[in-house]
C-alpha positions as CSV (number, residue, x, y, z in Angstrom):
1,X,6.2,-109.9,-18.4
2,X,7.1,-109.7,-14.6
3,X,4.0,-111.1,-12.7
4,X,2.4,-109.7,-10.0
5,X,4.1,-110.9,-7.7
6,X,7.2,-109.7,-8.8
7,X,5.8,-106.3,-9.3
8,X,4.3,-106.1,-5.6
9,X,7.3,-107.3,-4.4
10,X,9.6,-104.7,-5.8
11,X,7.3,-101.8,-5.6
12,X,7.5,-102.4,-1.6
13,X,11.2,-103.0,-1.4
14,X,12.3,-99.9,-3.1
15,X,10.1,-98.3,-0.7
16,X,11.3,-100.2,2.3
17,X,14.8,-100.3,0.7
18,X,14.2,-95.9,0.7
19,X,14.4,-94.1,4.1
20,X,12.7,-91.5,2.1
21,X,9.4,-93.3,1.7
22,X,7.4,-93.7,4.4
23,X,4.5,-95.4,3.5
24,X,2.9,-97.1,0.5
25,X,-0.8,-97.2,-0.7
26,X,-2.5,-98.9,-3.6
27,X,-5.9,-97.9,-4.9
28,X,-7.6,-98.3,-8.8
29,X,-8.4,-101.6,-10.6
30,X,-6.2,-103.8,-9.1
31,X,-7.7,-103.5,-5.2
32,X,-11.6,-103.6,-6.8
33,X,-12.9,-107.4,-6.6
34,X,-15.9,-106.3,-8.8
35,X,-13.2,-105.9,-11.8
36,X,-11.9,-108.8,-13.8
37,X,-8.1,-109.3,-13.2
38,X,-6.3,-109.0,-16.6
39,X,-2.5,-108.2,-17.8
40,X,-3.8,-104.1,-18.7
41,X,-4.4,-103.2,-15.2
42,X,-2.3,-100.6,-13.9
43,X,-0.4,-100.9,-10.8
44,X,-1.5,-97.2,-8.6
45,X,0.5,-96.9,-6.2
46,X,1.1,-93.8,-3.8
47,X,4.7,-93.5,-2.2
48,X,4.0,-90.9,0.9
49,X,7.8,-89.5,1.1
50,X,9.4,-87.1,3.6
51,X,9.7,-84.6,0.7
52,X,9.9,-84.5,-3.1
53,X,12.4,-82.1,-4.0
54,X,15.3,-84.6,-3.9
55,X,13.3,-87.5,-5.7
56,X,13.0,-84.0,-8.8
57,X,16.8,-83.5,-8.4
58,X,17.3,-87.0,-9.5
59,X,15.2,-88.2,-12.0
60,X,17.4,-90.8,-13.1
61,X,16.0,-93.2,-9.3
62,X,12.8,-93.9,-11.1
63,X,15.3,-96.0,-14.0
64,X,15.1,-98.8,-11.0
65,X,11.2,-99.8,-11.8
66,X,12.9,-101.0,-15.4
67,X,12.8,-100.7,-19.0
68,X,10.3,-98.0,-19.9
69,X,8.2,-97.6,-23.4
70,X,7.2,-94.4,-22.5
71,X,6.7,-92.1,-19.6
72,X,4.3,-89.1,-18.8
73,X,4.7,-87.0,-16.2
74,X,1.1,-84.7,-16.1
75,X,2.2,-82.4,-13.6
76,X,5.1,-81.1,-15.8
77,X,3.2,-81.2,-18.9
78,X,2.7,-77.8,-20.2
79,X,0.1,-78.9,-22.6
80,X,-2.0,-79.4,-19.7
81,X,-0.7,-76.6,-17.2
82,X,-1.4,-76.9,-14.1
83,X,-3.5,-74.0,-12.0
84,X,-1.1,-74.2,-9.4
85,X,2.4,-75.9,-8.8
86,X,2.2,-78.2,-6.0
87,X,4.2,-81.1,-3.9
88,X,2.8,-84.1,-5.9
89,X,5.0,-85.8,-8.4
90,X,3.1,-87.8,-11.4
91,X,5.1,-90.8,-12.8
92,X,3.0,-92.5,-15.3
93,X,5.6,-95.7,-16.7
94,X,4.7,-98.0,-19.2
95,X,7.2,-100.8,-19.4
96,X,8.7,-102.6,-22.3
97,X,7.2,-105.8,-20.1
98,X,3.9,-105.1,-20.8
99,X,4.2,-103.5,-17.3
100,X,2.3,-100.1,-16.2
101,X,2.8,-98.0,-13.0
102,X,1.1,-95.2,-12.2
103,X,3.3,-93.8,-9.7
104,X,2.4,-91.0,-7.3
105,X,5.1,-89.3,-4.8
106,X,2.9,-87.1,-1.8
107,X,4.7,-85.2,1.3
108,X,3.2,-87.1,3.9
109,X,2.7,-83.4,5.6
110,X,0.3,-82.5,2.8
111,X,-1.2,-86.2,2.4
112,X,-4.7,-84.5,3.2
113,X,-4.0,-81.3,0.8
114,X,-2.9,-83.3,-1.8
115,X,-4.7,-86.7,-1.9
116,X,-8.8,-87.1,-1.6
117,X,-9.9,-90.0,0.0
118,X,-10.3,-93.1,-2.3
119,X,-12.7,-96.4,-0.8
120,X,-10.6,-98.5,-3.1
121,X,-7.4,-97.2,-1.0
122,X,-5.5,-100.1,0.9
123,X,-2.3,-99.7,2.6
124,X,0.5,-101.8,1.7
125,X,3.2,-100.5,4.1
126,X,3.5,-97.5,7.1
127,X,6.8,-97.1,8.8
128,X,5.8,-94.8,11.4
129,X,2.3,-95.5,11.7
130,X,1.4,-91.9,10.1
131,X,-1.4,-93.1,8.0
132,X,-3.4,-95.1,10.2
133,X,-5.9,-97.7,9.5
134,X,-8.0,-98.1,6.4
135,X,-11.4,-99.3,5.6
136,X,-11.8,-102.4,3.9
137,X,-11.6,-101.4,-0.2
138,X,-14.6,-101.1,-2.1
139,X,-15.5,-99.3,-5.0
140,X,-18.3,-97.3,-3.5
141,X,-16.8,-94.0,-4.3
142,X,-17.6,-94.7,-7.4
143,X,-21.3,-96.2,-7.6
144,X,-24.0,-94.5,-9.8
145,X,-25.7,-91.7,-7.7
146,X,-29.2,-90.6,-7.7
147,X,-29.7,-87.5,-9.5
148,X,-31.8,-84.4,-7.8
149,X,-34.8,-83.6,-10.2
150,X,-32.4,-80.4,-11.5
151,X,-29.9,-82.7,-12.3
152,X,-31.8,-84.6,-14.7
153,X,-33.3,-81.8,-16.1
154,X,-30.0,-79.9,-16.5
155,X,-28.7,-83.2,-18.7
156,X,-31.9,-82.9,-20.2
157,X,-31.4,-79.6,-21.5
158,X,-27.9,-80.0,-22.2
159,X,-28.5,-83.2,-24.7
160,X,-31.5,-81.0,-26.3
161,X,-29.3,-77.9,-26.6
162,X,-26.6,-79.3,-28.1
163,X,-28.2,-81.1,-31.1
164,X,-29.0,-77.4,-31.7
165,X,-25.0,-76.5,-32.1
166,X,-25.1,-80.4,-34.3
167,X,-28.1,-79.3,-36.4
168,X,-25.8,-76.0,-37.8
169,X,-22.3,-77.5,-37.9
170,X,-23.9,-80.5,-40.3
171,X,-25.5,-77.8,-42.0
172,X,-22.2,-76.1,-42.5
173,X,-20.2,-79.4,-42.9
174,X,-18.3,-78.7,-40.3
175,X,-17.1,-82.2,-39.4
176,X,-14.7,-81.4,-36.2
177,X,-17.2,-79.3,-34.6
178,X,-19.9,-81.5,-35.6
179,X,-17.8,-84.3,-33.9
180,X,-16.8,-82.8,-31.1
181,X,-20.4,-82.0,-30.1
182,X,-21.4,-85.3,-30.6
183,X,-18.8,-87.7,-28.9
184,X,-17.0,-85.1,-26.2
185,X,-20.9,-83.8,-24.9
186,X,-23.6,-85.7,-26.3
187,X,-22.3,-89.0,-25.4
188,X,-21.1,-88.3,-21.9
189,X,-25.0,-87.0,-21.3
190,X,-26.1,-90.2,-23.1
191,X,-24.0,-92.5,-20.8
192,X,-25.0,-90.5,-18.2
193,X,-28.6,-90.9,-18.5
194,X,-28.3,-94.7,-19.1
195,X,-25.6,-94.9,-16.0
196,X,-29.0,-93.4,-14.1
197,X,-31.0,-96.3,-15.5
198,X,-28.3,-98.7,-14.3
199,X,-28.7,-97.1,-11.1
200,X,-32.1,-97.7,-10.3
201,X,-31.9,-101.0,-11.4
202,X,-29.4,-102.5,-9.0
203,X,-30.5,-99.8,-6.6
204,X,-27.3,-97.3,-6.7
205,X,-24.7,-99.8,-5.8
206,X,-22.9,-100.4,-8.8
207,X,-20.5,-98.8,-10.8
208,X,-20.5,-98.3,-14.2
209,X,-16.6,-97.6,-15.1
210,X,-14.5,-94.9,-15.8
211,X,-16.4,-93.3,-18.9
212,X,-19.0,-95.9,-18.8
213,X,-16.9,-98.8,-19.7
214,X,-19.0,-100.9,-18.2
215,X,-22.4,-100.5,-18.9
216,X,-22.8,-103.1,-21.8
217,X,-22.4,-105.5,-18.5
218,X,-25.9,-104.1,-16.9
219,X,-27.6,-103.7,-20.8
220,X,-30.0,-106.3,-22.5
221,X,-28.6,-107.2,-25.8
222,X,-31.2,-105.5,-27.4
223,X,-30.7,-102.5,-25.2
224,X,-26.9,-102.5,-26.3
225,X,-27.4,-102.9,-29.8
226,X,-29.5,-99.8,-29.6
227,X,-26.6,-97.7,-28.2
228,X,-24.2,-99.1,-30.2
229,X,-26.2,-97.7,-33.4
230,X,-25.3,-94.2,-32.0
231,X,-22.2,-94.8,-33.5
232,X,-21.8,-93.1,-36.9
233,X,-20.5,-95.5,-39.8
234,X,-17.5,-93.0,-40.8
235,X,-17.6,-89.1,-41.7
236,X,-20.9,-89.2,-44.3
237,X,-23.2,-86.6,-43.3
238,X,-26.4,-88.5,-43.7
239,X,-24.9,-90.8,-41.6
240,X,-23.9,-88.9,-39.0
241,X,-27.8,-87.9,-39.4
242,X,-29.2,-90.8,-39.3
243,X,-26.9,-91.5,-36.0
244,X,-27.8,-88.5,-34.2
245,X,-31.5,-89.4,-34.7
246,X,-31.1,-92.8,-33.0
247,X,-29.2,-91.3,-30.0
248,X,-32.1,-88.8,-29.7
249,X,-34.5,-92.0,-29.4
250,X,-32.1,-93.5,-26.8
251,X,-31.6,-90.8,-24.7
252,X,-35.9,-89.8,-24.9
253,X,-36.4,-93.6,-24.3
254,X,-33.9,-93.7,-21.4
255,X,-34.9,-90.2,-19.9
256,X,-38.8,-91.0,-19.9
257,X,-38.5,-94.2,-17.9
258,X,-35.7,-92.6,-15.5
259,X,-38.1,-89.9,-14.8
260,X,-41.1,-92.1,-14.5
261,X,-39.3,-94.2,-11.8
262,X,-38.1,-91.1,-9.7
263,X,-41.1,-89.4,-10.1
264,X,-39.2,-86.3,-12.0
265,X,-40.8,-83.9,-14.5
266,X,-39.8,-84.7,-18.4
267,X,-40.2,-81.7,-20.5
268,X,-41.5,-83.1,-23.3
269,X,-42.1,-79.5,-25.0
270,X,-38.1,-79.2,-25.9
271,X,-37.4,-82.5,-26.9
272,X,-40.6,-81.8,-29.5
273,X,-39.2,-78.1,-30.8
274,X,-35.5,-79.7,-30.9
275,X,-36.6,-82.5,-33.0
276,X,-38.8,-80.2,-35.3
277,X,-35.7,-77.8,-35.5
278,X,-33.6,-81.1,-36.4
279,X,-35.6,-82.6,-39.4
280,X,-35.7,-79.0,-40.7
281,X,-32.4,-78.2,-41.0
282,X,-31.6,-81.5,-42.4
283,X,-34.2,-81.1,-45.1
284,X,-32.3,-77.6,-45.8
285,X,-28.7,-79.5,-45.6
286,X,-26.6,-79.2,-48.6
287,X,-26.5,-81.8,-51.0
């Protein structure tokens, strides 16, 4: 596996080695001191070019970065079609190495169209001076924010309402839907909630992690093991049951001492009629 060092290194002479790049910026794990270094990390690296259209004529000058295990290119994936065809070009590389680039080509006369800032951004190389100093990186983009009193109660309502749409696909045995439901909506508004917790606890200047990754890192133990038992043991219906109920206690736990320390309104009322509505149409289920 190439080392770091030998990754920086050629990353930054193809791009001096290239009149057509003109500047190189690396954001994501890698420039975050608050993340453990590991041999997972991507490298995210921005080449700001003069255009992209030759680089697309070509796409036999990325076979330079080396042996590749796979390659996605997002923006030309017509399983996730884009709204609108732009300048950017996606090159996401995993290497036979072990290796992984996620490799982003930007005009640098749309670099503000096309690229939001990032505080984890630092700039490796600028041949003409286009891009101009950066703040020092830190991951404060991406700290836990404090929610508005409508916020929480819209998450509220969302977790509530949906155990409505769980209640009639278990009823139905409708295991996708059912799923779906569960771990695409009701767990985001779970980690959510709990990412809010975090929050007030170290004061909103922490980050969680991309999809919460790491909130076991700001949990008790006993506080973890809770969540983790949101976690169905395989496709049995009672158990999915029986797991739904225990991520209704989380999230009412959670929510009830995130709106007693922000001074925000719980509406107790739905949680109560959801909960009824739940143990009734379990006691109907099929058996």
């Amino acid at each position: 596996m190439r080392s770091e060092q030998e990754m920086m290194a050629f990353i930054l002479d193809t791009a001096r080695q290239d009149e057509r790049i003109r500047a190189v910026m690396m954001n994501g794990s890698r420039t975050n001191a608050n993340v453990p270094r590991d041999e997972f990390q991507d490298y995210d690296i921005v080449y700001f070019v003069q255009e992209t259209g030759s680089f697309r004529s070509d796409p036999s000058w990325i076979d330079r970065f080396g042996e590749r295990l796979i390659m996605q290119m997002p923006d030309d994936n017509e399983f996730y079609p884009m709204a609108e065809p732009t300048e950017r070009l996606v090159y996401l590389m995993q290497f036979q190495d072990g290796n992984r680039i996620d490799l982003t080509l930007i005009p640098v006369t749309q670099r503000q169209l096309l690229m939001k800032p990032d505080s984890l951004s630092v700039l490796l190389l600028d041949k003409d001076g286009v891009i101009g100093p950066l703040p020092v990186s830190s991951d404060s983009d991406y700290h836990i924010r404090r929610p508005t009193e409508r916020q929480f109660q819209g998450a509220c309502n969302e977790f509530w309402w949906i155990c409505l749409n769980m209640a009639k696909g278990l009823w139905r045995e409708e295991l996708t839907y059912v799923m779906f439901m569960y771990e695409q909506i009701n767990r985001n508004v779970l980690i959510q909630m709990i990412e809010w917790k975090i929050g007030m606890r170290t004061d909103f200047t922490m980050s969680a992690g991309k999809c919460g990754k790491y909130i076991s890192h700001h949990l008790t133990a006993e506080e973890w093991q809770a969540y983790t038992m949101t976690y169905p043991n395989g496709a049995d219906y009672d158990h999915i049951w029986d797991s739904l109920f225990k991520m209704c206690d989380l999230f009412s736990e959670t929510a009830q001492h995130v709106a007693e320390y922000l001074n925000f309104e719980y509406v107790h009322a739905e949680e109560r009629n959801v909960r009824a509505y739940l143990h009734e149409v379990r006691r109907r289920s099929k058996k």
